[in-house]
N, C-alpha and C positions, 0 to 999 in steps of 0.2 A: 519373678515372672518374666517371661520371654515373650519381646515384642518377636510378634510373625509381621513378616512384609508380603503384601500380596505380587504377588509375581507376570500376571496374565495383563500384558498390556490394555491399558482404555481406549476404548472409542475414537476415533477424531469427535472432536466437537464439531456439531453443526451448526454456524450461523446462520441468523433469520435468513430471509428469499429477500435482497434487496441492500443487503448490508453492503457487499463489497460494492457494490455501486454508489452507496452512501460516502460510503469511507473513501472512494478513489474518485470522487467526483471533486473535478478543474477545469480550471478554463484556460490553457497558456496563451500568454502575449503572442499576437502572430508572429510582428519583427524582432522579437527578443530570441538571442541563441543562447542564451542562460534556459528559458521558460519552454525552449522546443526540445532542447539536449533532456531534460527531465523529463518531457511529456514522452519523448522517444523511449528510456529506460523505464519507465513506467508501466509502456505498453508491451515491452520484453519479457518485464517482470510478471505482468498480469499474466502472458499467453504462458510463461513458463509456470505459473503456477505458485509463484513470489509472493502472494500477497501484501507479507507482511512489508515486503522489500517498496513493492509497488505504492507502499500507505507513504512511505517516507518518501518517495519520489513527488506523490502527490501532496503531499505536504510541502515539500522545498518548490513547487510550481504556484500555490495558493500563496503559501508568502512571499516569493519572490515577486508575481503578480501583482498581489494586494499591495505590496508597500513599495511601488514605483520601480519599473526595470531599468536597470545600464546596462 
């Protein structure tokens, strides 16, 4: 028996109304250039369409934040 593979690309998935604000929501340090350099790429990432780019940025800003900035 022969698997068939279907051919006709899917959909984008849509996430809920409020996710990517969930998921890219930080707060950077104001005087840290560690936590503005990422909040910068972040917002590149976001306008460019990045998101998944922009989660990581927003993630290395939340930890970098949360667990004391040099």
């Amino acid at each position: 028996m022969a698997t068939r593979h279907k051919t006709t690309q899917e959909p984008p998935v849509e996430l809920p109304v409020g996710f990517n604000a969930w998921l890219l929501d930080c707060v950077p340090v104001a005087d840290c250039a560690t936590c503005q350099s990422e909040w910068r790429k972040l917002n590149a990432c976001k306008k460019a369409g990045k998101i998944a780019l922009a989660a990581r940025h927003a993630t290395a800003v939340r930890d970098h934040a949360g667990g004391g900035h040099s």
